[in-house]
C-alpha positions as CSV (number, residue, x, y, z in Angstrom):
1,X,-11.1,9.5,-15.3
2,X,-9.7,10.5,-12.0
3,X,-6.5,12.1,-10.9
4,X,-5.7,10.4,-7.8
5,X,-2.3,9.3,-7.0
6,X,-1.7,5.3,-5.2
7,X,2.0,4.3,-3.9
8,X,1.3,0.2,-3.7
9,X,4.1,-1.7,-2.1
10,X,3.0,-5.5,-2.3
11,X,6.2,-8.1,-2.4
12,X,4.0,-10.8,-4.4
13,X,4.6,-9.9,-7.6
14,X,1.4,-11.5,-9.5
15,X,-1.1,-9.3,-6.8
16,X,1.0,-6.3,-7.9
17,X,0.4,-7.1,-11.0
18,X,-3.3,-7.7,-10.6
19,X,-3.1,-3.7,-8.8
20,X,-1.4,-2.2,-11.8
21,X,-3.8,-2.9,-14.2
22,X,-6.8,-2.7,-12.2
23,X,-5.8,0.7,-11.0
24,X,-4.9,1.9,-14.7
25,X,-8.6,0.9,-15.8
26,X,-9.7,2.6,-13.0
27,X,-7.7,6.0,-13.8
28,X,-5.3,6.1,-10.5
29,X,-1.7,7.2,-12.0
30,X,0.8,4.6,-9.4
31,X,3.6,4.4,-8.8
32,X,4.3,0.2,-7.7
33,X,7.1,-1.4,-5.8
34,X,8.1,-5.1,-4.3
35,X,10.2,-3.9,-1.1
36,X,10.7,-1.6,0.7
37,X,13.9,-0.4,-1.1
38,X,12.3,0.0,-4.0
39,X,9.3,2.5,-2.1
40,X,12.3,4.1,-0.8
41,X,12.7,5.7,-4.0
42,X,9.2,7.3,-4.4
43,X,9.4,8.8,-0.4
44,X,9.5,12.1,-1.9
45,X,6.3,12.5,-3.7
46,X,3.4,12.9,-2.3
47,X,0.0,10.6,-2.6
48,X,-2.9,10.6,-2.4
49,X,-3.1,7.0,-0.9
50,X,-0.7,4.4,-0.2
51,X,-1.2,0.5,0.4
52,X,1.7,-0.9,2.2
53,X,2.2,-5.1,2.4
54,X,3.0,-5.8,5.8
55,X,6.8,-6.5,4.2
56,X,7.5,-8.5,7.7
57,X,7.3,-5.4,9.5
58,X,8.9,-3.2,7.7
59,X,5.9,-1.7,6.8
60,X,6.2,0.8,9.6
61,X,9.3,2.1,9.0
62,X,7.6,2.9,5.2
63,X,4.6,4.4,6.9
64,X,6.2,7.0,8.6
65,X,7.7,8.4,5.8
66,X,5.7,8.0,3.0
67,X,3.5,11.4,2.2
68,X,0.0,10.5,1.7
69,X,-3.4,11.6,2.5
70,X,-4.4,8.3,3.3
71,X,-2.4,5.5,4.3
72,X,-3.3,1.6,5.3
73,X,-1.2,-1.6,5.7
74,X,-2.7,-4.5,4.1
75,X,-1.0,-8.0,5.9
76,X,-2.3,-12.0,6.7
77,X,0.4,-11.7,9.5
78,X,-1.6,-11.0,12.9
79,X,1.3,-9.6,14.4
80,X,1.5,-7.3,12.3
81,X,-2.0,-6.4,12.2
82,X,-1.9,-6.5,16.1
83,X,1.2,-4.0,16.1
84,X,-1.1,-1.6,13.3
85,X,-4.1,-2.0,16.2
86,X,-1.3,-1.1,19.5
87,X,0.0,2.1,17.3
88,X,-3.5,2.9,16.1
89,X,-2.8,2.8,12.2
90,X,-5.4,1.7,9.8
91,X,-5.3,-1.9,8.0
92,X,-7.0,-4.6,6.0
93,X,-6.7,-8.3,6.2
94,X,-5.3,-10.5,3.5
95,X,-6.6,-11.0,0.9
96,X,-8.3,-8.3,0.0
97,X,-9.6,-7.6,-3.5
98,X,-9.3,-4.3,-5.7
99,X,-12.8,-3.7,-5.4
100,X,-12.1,-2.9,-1.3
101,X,-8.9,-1.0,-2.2
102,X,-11.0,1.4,-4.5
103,X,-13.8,2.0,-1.4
């Protein structure tokens, strides 16, 4: 079992569901949210990775605060993706699968 720590902020509530549990089996101890309000509550505690949902850009807003040792956004929008690209931050294309989160 590992000790890492995962902040996941997804706003479709089945694939958050789909990353608690797989993330429990895998050992990560998360802390989950569905906007960006609700990660506004965790901005405090530190990570060791965080998965942000593109959240219609306010994904970057999020980004810059959350703590964490590594941090991607995860969003089908390409403008989005193409504003993660222009400000050199790292992402992953919809849909991904848990397997690719736990590389």
């Amino acid at each position: 079992m590992n000790n890492k720590s995962i902040l996941i902020v997804e706003d479709d509530l089945g694939v958050l569901e789909i990353y608690k549990i797989g993330l429990k089996i895998e050992g990560y101890k998360g802390k989950f949210a569905s906007s960006k309000e609700q990660a506004e509550k965790y901005l405090n505690e530190n990570f060791d990775y965080a998965i942000l949902d593109g959240l219609e850009g306010d994904c970057f807003e999020l980004y810059n605060k959350v703590k964490a040792q590594k941090k991607f956004i995860v969003s089908g929008d390409q403008s989005i993706l193409d504003k993660c690209e222009e400000k050199g931050l790292k992402y992953f294309l919809k849909p991904i699968s848990l397997s690719e989160i736990l590389k």
